[in-house]
C-alpha atoms as a printed R data frame, in Angstrom:
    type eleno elety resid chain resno       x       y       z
1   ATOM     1    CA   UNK     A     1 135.847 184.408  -3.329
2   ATOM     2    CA   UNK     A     2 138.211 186.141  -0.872
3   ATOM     3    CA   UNK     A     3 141.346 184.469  -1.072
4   ATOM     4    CA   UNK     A     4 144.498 185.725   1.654
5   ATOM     5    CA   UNK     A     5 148.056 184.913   1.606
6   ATOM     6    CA   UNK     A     6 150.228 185.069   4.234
7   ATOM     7    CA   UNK     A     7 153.904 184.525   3.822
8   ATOM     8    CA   UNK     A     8 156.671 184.757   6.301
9   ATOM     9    CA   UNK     A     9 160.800 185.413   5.426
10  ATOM    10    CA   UNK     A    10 162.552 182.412   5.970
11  ATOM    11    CA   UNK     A    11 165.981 184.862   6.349
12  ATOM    12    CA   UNK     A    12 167.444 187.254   4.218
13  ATOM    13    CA   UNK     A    13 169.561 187.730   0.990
14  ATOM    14    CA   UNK     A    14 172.893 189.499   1.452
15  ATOM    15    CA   UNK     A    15 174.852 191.173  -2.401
16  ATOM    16    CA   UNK     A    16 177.192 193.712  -2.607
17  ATOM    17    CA   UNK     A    17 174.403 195.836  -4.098
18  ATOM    18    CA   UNK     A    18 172.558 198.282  -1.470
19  ATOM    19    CA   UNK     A    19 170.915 200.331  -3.894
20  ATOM    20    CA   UNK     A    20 169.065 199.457  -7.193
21  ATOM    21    CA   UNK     A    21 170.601 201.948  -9.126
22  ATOM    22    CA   UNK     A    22 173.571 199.784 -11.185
23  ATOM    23    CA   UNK     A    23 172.359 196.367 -10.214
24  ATOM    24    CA   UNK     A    24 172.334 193.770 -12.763
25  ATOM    25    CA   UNK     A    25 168.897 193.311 -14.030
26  ATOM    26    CA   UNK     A    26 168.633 189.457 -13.996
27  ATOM    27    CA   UNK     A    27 171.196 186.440 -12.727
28  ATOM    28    CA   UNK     A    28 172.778 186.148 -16.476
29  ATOM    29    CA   UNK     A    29 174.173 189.554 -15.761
30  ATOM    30    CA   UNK     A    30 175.516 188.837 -12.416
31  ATOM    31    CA   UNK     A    31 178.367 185.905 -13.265
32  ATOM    32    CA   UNK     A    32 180.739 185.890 -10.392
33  ATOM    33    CA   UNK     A    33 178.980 188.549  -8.435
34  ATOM    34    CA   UNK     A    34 178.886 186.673  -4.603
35  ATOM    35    CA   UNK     A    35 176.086 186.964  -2.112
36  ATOM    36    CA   UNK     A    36 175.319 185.361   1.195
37  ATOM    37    CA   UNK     A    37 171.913 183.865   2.162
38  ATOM    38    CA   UNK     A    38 171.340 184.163   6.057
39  ATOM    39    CA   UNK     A    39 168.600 181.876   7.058
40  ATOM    40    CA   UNK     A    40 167.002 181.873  10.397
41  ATOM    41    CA   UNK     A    41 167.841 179.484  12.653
42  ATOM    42    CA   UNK     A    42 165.119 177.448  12.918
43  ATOM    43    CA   UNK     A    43 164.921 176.439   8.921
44  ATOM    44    CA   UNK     A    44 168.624 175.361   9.069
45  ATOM    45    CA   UNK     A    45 167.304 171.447   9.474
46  ATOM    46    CA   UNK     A    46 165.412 172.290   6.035
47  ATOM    47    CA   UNK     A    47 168.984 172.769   4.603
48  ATOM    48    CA   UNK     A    48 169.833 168.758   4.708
49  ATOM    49    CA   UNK     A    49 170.972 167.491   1.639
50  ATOM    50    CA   UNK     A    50 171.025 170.797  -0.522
51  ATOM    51    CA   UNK     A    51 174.649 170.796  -0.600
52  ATOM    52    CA   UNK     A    52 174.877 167.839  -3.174
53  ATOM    53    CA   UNK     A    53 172.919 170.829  -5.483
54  ATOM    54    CA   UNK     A    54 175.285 173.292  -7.623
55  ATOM    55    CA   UNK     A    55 172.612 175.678  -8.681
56  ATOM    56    CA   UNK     A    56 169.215 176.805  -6.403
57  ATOM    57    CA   UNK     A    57 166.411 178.957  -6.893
58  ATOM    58    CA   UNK     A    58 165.644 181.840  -5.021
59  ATOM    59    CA   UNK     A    59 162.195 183.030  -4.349
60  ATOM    60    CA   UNK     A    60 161.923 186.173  -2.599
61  ATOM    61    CA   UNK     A    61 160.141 189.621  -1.939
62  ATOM    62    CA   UNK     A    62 160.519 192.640  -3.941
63  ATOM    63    CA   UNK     A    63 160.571 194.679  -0.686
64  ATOM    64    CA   UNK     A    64 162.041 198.153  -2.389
65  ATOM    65    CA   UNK     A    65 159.194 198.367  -5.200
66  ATOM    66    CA   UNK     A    66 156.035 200.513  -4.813
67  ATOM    67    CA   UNK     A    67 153.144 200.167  -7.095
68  ATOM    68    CA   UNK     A    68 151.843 198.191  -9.606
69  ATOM    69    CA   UNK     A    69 152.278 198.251 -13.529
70  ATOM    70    CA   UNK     A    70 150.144 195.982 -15.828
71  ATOM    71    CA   UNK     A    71 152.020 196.895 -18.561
72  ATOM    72    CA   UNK     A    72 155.752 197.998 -17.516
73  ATOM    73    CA   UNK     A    73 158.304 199.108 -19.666
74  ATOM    74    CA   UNK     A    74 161.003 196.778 -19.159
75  ATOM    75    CA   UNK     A    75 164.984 197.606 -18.391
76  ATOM    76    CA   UNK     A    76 165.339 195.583 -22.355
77  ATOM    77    CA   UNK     A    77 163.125 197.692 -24.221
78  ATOM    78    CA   UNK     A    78 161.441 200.700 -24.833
79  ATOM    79    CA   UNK     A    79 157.820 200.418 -25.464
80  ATOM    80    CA   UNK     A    80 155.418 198.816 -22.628
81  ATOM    81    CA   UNK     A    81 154.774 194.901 -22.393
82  ATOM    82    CA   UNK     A    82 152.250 193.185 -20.039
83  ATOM    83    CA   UNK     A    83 154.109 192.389 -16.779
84  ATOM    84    CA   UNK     A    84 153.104 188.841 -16.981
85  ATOM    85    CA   UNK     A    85 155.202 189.314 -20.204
86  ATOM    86    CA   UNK     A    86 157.947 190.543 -18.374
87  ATOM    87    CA   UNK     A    87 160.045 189.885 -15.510
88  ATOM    88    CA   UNK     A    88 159.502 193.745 -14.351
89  ATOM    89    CA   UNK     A    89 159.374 193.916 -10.180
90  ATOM    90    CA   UNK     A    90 156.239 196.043  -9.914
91  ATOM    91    CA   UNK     A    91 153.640 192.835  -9.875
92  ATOM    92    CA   UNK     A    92 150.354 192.227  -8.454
93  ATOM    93    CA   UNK     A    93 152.787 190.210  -6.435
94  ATOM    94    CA   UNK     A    94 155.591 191.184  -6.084
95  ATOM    95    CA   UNK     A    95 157.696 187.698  -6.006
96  ATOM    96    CA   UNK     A    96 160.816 187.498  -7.400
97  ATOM    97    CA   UNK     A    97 163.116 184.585  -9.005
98  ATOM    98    CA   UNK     A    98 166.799 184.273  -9.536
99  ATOM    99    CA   UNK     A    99 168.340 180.723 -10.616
100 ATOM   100    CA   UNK     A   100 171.937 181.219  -8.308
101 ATOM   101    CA   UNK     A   101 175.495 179.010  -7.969
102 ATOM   102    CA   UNK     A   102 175.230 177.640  -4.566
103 ATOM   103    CA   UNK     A   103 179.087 177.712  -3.410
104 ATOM   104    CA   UNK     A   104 178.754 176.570   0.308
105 ATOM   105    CA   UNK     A   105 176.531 175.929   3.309
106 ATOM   106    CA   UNK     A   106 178.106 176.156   6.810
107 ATOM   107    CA   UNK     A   107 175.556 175.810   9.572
108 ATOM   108    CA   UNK     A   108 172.475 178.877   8.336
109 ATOM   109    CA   UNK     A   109 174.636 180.670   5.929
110 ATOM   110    CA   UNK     A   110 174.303 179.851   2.172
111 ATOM   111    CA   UNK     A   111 177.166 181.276   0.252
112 ATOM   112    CA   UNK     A   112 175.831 182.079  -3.239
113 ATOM   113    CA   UNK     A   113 177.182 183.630  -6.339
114 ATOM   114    CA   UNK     A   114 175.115 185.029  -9.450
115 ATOM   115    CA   UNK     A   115 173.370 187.585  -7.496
116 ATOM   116    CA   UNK     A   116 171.353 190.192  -8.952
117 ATOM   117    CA   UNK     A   117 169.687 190.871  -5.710
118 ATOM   118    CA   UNK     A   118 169.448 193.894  -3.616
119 ATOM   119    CA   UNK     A   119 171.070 193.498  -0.221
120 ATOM   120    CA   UNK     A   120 168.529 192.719   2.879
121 ATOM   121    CA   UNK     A   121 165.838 190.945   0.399
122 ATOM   122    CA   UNK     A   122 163.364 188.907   2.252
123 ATOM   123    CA   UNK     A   123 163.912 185.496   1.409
124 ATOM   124    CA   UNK     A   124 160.581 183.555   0.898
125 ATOM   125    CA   UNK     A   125 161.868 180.023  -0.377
126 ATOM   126    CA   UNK     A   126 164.761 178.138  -1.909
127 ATOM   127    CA   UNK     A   127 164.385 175.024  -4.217
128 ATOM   128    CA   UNK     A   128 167.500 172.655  -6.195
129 ATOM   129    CA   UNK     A   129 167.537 173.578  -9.937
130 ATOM   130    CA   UNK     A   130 167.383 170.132 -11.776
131 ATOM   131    CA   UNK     A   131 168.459 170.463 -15.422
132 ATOM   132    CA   UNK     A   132 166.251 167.302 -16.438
133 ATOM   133    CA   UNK     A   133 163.203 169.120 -14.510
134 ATOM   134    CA   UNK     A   134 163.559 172.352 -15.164
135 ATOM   135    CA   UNK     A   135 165.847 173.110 -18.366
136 ATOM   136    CA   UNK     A   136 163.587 173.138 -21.923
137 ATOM   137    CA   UNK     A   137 165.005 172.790 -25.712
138 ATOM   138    CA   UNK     A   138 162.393 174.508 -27.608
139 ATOM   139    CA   UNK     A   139 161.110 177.427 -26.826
140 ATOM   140    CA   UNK     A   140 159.988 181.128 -27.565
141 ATOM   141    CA   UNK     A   141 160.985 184.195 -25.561
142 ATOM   142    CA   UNK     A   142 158.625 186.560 -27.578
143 ATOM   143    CA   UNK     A   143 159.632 190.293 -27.346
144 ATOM   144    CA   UNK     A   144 162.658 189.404 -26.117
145 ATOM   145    CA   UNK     A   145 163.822 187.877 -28.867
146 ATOM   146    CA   UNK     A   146 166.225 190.644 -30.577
147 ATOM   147    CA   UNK     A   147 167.321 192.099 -27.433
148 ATOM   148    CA   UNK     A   148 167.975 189.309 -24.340
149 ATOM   149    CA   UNK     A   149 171.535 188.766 -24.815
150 ATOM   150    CA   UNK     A   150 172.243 192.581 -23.720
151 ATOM   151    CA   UNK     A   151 170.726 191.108 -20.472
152 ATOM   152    CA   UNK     A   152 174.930 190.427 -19.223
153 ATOM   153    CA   UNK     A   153 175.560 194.253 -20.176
154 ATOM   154    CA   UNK     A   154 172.401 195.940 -18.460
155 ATOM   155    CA   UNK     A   155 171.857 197.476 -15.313
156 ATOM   156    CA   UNK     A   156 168.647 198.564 -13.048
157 ATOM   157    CA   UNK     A   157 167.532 202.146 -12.716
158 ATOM   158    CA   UNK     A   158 165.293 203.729 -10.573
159 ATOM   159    CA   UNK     A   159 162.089 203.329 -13.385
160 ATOM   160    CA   UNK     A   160 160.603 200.467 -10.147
161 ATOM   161    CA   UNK     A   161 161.030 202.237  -7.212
């Protein structure tokens, strides 16, 4: 079966960070860092009601990352994991997530903080974070396990470029 996808930017992300180098390498490294969201014009009816939300998600397009890697070795270790293990950029698609602090809307500009995203990042979707929905007590995080709190000390290189 032959399957194709078609998405379309609904506007862009906006972070002090322009290159990768030195980014923070997921949101819990990024407290306080602020951002911008610029969506077009046309989605700013889809905005209704997100205001009463403190925290969004952000899906968007890894737009700076060439290539594919099944098994990437990720900015928190040192040996190679399978990238559905990870949260490494260079996927079969390559869709990111970041969980941000939604500070204010005014008309099609969503003023963020949290950001560990590269400036000019295709946005591809926003959704409300719901704590009851989304937040689980008992879980595993594998590999990660000895190493994710350095995640608020870490920064990107160029290893997904």
């Amino acid at each position: 079966m032959n399957t194709y996808v078609k998405y379309h930017p609904i506007g862009f992300i906006h972070s002090p960070f322009e290159t990768i180098e030195n980014m923070p390498i997921q949101p819990g490294g990024a407290r306080g860092i602020p951002g911008s969201i610029e969506l077009f014009a046309e989605y700013q009816p889809a905005l209704q009601d997100l205001n009463g939300f403190s925290h969004i998600y952000l899906l968007y397009h890894f737009h700076q990352v060439s290539g594919v890697s099944l098994a990437p070795t990720p900015f928190l270790d040192s040996k190679p994991h399978g990238v559905f293990a990870t949260r490494a950029p260079s996927r079969p698609n390559p869709i990111g997530i970041s969980i941000v602090k939604l500070i204010s809307i005014r008309e099609n500009i969503l003023r963020i903080e949290n950001v560990d995203i590269l400036d000019g990042t295709p946005l591809l979707d926003i959704k409300p974070y719901i704590p009851d929905f989304d937040s689980i007590e008992e879980v595993r995080i594998g590999w990660l396990k000895n190493s994710a709190q350095n995640v608020k000390n870490h920064r990107s290189d160029q290893r997904f470029k």
